[in-house]
BALO-198084 format. One record per residue: x, y, z of N, C-alpha, C, O in turn. Coordinates in pm, whole numbers, plus 50000, padded with zeros to 5 digits. Example, Ala and Ser with C-alpha at 12.3 -4.5 7.8 and 13.67 -1.06 7.14 Angstrom:
// BALO-198084
513194943150780512304955050780513204967050780514244966850846 512854977550708513674989450714512905000350787513415011450804 
***
This chain:
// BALO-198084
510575101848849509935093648746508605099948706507885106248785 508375098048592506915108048533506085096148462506585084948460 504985098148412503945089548361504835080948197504515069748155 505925090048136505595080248012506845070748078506955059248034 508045076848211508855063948216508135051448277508605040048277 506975055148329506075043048393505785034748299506025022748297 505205041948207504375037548087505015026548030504555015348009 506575032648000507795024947916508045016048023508055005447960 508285012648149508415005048249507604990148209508064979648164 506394993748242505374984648249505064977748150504714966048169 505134984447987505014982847901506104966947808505894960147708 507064967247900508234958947915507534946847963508444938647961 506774942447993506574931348115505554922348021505004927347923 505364909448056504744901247972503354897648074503104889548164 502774906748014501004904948111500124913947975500334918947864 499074911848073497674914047975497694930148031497944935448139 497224935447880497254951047853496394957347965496924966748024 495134953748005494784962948132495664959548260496094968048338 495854946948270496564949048426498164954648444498864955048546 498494958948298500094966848264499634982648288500284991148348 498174984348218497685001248228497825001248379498755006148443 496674994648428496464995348544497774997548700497635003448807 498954989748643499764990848736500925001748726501855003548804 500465011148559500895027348535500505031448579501205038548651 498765033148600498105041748666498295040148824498575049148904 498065026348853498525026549019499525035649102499435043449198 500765029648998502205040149041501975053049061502255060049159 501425055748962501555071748889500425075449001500575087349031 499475070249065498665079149178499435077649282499885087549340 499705064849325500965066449467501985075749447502445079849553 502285078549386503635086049353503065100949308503755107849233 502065104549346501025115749285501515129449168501575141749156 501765116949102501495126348968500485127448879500425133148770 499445118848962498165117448941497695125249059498215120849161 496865135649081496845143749209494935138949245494035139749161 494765134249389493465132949434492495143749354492775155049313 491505137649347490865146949246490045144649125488895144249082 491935142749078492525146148913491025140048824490095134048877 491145143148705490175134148610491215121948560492435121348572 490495114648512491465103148415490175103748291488965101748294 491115107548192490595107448026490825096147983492015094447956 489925084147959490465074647932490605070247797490755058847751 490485086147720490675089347577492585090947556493285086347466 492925098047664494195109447626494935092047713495955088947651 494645082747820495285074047871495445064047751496615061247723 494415058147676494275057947547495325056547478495995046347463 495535069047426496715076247316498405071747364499285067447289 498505074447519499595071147593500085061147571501255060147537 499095049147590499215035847552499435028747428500095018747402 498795035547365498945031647230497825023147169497925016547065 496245024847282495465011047334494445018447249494495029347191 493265006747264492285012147257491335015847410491605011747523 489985026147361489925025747540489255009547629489105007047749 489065003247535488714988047641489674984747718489314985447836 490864981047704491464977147809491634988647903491744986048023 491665003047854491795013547977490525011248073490645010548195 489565010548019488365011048084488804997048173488895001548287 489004988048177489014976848262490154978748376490134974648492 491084985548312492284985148440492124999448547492915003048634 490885005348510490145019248589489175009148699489145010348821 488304997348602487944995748708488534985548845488074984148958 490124977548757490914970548895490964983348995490984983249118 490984991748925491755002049049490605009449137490735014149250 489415009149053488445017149147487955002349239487935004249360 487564987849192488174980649300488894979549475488724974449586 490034991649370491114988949478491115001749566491905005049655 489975008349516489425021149610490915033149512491485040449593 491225034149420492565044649392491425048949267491805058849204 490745046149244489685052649127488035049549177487485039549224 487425067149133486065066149128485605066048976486085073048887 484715057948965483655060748861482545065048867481645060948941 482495076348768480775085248781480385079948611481075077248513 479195080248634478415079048524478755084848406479185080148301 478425098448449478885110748377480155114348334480655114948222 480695117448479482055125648467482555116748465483295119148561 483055099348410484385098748388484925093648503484205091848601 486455090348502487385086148575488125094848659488795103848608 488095092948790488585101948905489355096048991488975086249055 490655101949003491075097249117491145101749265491465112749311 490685088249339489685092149448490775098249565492005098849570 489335103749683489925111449739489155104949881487985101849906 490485104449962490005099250111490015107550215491045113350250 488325109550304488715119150437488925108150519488785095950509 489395118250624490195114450724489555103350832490075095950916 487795106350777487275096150875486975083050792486605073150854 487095082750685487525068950598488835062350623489105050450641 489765075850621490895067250613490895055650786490985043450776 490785062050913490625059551062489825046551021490145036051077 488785046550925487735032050955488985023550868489185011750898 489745029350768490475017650660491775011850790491955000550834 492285021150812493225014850961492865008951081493665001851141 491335011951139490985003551209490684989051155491004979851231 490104985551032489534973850975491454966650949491704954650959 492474976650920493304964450901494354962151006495214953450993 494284968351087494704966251256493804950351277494324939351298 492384953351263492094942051317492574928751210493114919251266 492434928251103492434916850993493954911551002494294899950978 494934923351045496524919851030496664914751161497564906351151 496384914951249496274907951444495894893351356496654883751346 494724894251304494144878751306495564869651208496094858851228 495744878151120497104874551024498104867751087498264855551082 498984877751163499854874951294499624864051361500304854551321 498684861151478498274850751551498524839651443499584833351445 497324836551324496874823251275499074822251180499444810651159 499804830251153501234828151123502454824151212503164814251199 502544833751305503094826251421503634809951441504764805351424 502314802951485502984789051479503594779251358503984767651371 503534788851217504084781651113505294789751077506364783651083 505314797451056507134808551090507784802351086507364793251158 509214798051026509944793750965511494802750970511414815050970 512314798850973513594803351032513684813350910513624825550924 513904804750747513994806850635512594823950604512864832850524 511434823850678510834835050668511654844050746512224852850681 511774843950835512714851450980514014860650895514404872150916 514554848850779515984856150766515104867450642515234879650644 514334860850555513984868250454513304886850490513464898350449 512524879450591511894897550671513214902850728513214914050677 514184902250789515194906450825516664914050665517474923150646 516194904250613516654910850452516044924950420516774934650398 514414925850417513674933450372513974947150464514064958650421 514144941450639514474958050709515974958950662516164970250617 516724953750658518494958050637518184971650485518554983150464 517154959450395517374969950266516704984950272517084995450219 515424981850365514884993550422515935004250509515905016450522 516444998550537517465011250608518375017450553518945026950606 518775010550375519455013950269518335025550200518695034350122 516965023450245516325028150102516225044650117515865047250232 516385054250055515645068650091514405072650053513645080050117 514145065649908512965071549811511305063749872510925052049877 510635076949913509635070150015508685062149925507625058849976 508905058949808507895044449716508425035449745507665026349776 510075031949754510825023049806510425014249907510305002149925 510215028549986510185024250152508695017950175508565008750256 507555022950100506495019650170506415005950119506124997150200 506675001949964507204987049927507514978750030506864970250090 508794983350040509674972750149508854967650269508804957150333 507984984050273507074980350428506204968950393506494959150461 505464967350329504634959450295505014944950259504344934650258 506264947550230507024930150192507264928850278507594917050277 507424933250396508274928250553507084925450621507124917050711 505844932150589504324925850660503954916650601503414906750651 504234918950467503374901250407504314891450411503844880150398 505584892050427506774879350443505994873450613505514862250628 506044881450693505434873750803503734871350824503214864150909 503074879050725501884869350743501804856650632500794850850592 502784854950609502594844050454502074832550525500894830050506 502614826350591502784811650675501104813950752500624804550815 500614822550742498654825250779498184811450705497714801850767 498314811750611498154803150495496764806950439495994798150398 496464819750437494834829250431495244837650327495444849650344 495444829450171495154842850073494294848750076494574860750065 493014846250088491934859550116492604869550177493114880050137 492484862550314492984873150434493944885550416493614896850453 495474882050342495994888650265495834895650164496144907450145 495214886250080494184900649935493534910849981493474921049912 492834910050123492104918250162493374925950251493014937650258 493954925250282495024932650358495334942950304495114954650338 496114936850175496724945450060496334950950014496714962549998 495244945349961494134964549885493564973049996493164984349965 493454967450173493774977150208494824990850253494655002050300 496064981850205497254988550228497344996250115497725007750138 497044992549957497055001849852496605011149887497205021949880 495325009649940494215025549994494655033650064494265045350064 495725028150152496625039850205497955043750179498555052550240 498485035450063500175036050045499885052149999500695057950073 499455058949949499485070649928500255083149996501035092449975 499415075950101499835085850241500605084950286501435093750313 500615068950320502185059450382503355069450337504135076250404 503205068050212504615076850141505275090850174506415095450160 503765097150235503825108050262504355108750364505165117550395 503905097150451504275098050612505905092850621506675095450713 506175086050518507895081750512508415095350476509145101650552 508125098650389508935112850365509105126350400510045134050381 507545128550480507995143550511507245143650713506655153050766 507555130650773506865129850898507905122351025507525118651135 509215121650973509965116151074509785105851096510175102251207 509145095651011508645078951088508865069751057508195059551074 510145071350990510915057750914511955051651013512305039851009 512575064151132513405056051259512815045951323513245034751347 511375053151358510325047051511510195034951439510525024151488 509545036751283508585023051211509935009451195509764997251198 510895015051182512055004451217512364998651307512634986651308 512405006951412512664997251571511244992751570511194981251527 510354996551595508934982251611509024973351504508774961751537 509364975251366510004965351294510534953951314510134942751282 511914958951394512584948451446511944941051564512084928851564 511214947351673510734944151768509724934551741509614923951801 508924938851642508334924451602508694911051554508114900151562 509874914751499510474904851416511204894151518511394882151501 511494901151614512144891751725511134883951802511304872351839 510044891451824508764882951875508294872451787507854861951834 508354874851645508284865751578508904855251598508264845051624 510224854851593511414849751585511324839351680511854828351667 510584843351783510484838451951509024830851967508454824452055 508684835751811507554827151797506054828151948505364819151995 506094841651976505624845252096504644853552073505014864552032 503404851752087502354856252032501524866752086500714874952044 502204862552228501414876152356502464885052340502664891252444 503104887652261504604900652253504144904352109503884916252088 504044896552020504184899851889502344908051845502094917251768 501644901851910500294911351843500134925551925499704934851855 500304927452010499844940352095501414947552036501224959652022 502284945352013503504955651925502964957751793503074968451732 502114943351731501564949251560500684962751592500784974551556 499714955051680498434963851681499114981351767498344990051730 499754984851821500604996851822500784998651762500355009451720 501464992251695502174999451535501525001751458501665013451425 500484994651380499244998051327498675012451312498705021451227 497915009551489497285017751515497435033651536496555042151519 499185036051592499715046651596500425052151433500525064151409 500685045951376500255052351260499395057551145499545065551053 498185047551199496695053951159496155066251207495325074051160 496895066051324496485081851393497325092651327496845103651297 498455089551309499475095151264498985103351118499005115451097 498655094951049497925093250895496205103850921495895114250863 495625098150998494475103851043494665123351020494155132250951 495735121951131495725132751147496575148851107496725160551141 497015136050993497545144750881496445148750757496545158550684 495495139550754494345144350646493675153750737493515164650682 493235153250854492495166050885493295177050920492625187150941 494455178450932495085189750882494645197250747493935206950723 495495186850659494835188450579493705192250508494055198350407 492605191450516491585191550573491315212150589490795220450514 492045213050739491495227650785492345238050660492045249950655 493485231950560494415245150585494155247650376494515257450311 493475235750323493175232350186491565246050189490865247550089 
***
């Protein structure tokens, strides 16, 4: 998929013109055809659209918001770039915020949530295309923190998970970790299930955490060989 089938994608949908740009541009950096770095012309994004640049300018700044865009004074629209010791503080902060998630969900869990996260891994084990996958991941974490009953808590989750789906993707597709991230998947899901809270947070917070390292330590690779 390339920027104008996004474009034509989004363009389909009945919402307000920056948060339609905005969720082209989102894609289009997860899916990096927008490359860390890159500039964003919000002249030539503009033209794409068919817009003027006000609404571009507003759906640059949902996203710099959402940490996937910098703004400089000067230079314009950038899409941002995370080291490795940002990314370690963004996985430690949501290790801890997704534990508190877990715990305060637990005692409201619902059979009807149970079957729905169990939907989400079956289709995950159907999926290959690693945007798919990091999706699914994220619907199978927020189906069981829903019952938190903490939209904050969750808003803040999720834009920290945007800040890393980047990588996520990377780590589904070229890192072997879509078997392992499935069985703790399930393993949680049964703790869930069991409604058991001393099983179910110390398996999140593993899971979490060993793929923040995972992630970590693929940017400082990165890092030595760039």
């Amino acid at each position: 998929m390339n920027l104008n089938e996004l474009v034509a994608n989004v363009l389909q949908q009945q919402r307000s013109t920056p948060d339609l740009i905005a969720d082209a541009l989102r894609e289009a950096i997860l899916r990096g055809i927008f490359q860390e770095g890159q500039s964003l012309r919000q002249d030539e994004i503009a033209t794409q659209f068919g817009v003027s640049r006000i609404p571009v300018r507003e759906a640059l700044r949902q996203l710099e918001a959402e940490g996937l865009v910098t703004l400089h004074l000067n230079r314009g629209a950038m899409v941002s770039v995370l080291t490795a010791a940002e990314l370690q503080e963004i996985c430690e902060i949501r290790s801890a915020l997704e534990v508190t998630a877990i715990q305060l969900a637990i005692p409201n869990i619902r059979e009807v949530d149970i079957e729905k996260a169990a939907v989400i891994l079956e289709a995950s084990n159907q999926a290959t295309d690693a945007g798919a996958l990091a999706k699914l991941n994220w619907e199978f974490h927020a189906t069981l923190y829903a019952t938190a009953e903490r939209p904050r808590l969750l808003g803040m989750i999720q834009t920290l998970q945007i800040n890393c789906d980047r990588y996520v993707r990377v780590q589904m597709a070229q890192m072997d970790y879509q078997e392992r991230s499935q069985k703790e998947h399930y393993q949680l899901l049964d703790a869930c299930h069991q409604r058991d809270s001393k099983i179910a947070v110390p398996l999140l917070k593993q899971h979490i955490d060993s793929a923040g390292e995972q992630l970590v330590a693929y940017l400082e690779q990165k890092a030595v060989t760039s």
